[in-house]
N, C-alpha and C positions, 0 to 999 in steps of 0.2 A: 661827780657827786650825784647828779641826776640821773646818772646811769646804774649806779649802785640802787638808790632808791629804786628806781624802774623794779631790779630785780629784785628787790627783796619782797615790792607789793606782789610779784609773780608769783616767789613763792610762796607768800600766803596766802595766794590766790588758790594755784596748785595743791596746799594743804588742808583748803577748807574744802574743796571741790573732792579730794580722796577723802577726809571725812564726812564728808553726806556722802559720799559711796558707798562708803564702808556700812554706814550706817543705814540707807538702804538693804544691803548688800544682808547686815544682822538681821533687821527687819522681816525681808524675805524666807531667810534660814529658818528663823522661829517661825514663820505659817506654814513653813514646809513642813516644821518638825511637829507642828501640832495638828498639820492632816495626817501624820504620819504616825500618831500617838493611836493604840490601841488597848481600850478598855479592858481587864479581867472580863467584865462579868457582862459588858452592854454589846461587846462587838465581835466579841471571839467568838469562833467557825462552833455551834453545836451548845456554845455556853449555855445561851438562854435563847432556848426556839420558841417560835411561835405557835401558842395555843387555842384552840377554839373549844368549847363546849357549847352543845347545843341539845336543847332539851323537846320534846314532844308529849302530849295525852290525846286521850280519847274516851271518850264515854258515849255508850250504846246503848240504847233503851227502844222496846217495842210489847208491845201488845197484839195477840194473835190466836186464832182457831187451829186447832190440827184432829185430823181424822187419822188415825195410825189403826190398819185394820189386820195388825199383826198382834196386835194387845188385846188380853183377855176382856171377855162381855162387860160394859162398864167402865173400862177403864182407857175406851179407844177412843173418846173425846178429852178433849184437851185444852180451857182455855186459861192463857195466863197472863203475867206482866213480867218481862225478865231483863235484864240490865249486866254490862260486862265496863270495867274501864283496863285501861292500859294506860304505861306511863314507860317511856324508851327515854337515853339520852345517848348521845355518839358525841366523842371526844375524840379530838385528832391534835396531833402534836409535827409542825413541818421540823423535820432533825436532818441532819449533814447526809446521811443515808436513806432518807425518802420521806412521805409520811407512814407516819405512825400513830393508828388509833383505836379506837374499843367499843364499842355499841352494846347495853345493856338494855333488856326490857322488860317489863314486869309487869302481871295484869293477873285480875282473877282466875282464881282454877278452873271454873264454869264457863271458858271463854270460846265454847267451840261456835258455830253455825246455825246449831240443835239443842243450845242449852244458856243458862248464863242464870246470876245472883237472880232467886225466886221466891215469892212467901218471904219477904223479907230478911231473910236467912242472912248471914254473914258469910264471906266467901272467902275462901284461904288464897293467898299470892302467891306464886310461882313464878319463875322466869319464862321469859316468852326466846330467850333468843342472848348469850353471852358468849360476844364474839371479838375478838382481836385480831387486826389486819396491820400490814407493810405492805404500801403500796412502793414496790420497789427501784420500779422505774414508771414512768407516764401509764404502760399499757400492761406492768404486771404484777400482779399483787397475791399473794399467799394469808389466807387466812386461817385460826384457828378458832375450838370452841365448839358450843352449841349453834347450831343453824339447820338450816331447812335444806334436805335431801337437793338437788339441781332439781330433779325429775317437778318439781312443784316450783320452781322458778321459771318461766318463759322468758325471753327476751321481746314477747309481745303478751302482752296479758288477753293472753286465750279464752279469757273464760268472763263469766255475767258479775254482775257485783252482789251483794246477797249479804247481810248480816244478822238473818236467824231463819228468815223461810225461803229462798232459792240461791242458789250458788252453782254454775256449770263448772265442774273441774274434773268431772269422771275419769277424762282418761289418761287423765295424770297418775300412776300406777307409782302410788308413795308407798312403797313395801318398805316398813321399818316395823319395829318392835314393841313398840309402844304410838299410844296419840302424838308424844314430846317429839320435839326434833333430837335426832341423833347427835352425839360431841365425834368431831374430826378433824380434816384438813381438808382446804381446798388451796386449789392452783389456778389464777383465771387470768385469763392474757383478752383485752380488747384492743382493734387498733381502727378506728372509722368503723364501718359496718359490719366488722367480721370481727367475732369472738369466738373464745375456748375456757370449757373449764372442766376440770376434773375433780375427785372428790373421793379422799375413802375416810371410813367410818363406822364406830363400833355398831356394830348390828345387833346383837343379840346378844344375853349372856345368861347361860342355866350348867349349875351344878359345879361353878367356878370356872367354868369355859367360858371363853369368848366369840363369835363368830363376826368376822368384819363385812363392812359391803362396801360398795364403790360406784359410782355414778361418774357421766363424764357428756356432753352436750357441742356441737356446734349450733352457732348461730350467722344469719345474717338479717340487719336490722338496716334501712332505709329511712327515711322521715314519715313517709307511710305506709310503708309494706316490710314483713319482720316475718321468718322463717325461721325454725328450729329443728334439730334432732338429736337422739341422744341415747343411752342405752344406762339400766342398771343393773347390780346384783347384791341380792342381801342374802348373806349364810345367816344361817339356826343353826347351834348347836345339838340340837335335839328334834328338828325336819327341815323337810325338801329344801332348797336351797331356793328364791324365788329372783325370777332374772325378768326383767320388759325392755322392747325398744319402741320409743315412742316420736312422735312430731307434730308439729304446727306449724300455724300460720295466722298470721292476722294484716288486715288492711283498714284503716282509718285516715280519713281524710274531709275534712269542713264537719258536714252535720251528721254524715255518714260514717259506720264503721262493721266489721265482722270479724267472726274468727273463727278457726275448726281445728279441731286434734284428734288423731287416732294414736293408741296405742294396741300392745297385743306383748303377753307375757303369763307367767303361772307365778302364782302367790305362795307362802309358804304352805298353806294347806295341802300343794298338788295340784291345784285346780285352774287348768288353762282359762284366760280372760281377755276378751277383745274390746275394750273401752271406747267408745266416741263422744266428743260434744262438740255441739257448732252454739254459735250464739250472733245479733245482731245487736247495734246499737244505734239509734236514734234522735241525733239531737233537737227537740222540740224549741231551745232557745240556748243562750249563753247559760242559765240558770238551770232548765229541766232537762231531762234525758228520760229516756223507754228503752228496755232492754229485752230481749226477749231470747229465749237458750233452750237447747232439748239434751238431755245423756242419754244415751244406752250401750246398754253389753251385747254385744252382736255372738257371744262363742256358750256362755255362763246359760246354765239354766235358766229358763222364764226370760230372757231377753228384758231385763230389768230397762224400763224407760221411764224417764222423768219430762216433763215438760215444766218451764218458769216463766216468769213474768215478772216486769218492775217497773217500777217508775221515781224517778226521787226528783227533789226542788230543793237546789243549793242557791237560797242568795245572798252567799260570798262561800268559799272554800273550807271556814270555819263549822259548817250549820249545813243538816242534813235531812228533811224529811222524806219518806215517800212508803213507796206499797209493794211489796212483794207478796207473791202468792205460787204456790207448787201442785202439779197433779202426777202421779204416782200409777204407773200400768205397768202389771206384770204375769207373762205366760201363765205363772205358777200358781192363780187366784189369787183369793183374800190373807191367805195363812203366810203369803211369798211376799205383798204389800199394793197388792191391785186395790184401785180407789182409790188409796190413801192420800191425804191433801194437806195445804195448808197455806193459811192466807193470814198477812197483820201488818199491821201500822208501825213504821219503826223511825227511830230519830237518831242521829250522832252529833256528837258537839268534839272539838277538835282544838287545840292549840300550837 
């Protein structure tokens, strides 16, 4: 009798011990199958990527004298107040196949170096730049759209700063068709210090013709020493076809910095051109900089030379003031643009 007992509390022993197993055992099953559960819309590969927009402006305002002794008696002095803003955003989207995103920017029509909203005038908007990119893998990415020629992109910024009266950029040889940047394609592969990109591009178009151009650049960029070169070609359909190959360099490092470019090519006019500009920068504090830059045409009639001068006071990255000023000497006299000057106080405000 006590041996019956014996076993029968065994087996209930036995059957409580396989039901907490089991029941562990279901437990288990279900946290597996709920790591294992996959959302439509929150987890699936491409469903719902992650998006960023990010927005930018700017607004430019300066006051300045200019001597222009190319302009008829009376009309070679110059003093004004003129004003430009911009307002860009770039959206990028990460998707199963790379990112994917668009840069849009918008700013007055008046927004060149040499002009900008004056006499209170209203100023018409334009796009500055409408462009879509795939960056397709880490180092390679194809873009399309409006943008800026290579030949005017450095991989070290060659040239002086300037927002109405000095700017070094001579001899960057931007043969395009108009002021607007050209609509194209480009192909750019970076990988640590060594880059490539190539580029073609509606060039021109009269009488229902088209004529294409194409640009294409190496680079190598260090933390402070950045080399370039690179070559273009822009058809007309109706003249010369104008082709440059050009290069830089730049070195910056603590408070010091510089930089030089030569190019050499013919414009669509026919007319052979050997561009240069060097430039230095100085930094007087965390806050202020001095810059100081010269262009000239070493091939062009008059041997067109420019000399600039700057100074700005940033205290913080938002907020800009300082002084530019240009002096103008050329082989060819006053009628070519020998003398001619110009000096002004200028401000940017930034977001």
């Amino acid at each position: 009798m006590n041996a019956m007992k014996i076993a029968l509390l065994g087996t209930a022993a036995l059957v409580a011990v396989s039901v907490s197993a089991r029941a562990e055992s279901l437990e288990a099953l279900k946290a597996s199958m709920n790591d294992l559960t996959i959302g439509a819309v929150a987890d699936a590969p491409a469903a719902a990527p992650a998006t960023s927009v990010v927005w930018g402006g700017r607004v430019r305002a300066g006051v300045g004298t200019r001597y222009d002794s190319t302009a008829l008696p009376g009309a070679q002095y110059a003093t004004d107040i003129r004003a430009v803003g911009r307002i860009d955003v770039t959206g990028k989207t990460q998707t199963a196949v790379g990112e994917v995103g668009v840069q849009i920017a918008l700013q007055g029509a008046a927004g060149s170096n040499t002009a900008g909203i004056a006499n209170s005038s209203n100023s018409s908007v334009r796009t500055d730049g409408v462009t879509g990119y795939w960056k397709m893998t880490p180092t390679t990415t194809f873009s399309a759209g409006q943008m800026g020629c290579l030949c005017t992109n450095y991989s070290w910024d060659a040239n002086t700063g300037g927002n109405y009266f000095w700017s070094s950029s001579a001899s960057i040889l931007n043969f395009k068709s108009s002021p607007d940047d050209p609509v194209g394609f480009r192909l750019a592969y970076a990988d640590g210090p060594i880059g490539f990109a190539a580029q073609v591009y509606d060039g021109a178009n009269a009488n229902n013709n088209s004529a294409f151009g194409a640009n294409a650049k190496i680079s190598y960029k260090m933390d402070a020493f950045g080399i370039d070169m690179g070559g273009s070609f822009n058809g007309q359909p109706a003249a010369a076809a104008a082709w440059s190959v050009y290069g830089g360099l730049g070195y910056s490092a603590g408070m010091f910095g510089f930089g030089a470019s030569l190019a050499t090519g013919m414009n669509n006019a026919g007319v052979n051109v050997t561009p240069g500009s060097a430039y230095m920068k100085l930094a007087l504090s965390d806050q202020a900089n001095i810059q100081f830059g010269a262009t000239r045409e070493f091939q062009a009639a008059g041997n067109d030379t420019v000399f600039g001068a700057t100074m700005y006071y940033s205290p913080v990255k938002q907020l800009t003031f300082g002084v530019e000023g240009a002096y103008r000497s050329n082989g060819g006299g006053a009628a070519a643009g020998d003398g001619s000057y110009s000096v002004g106080l200028v401000s940017a405000f930034s977001f």
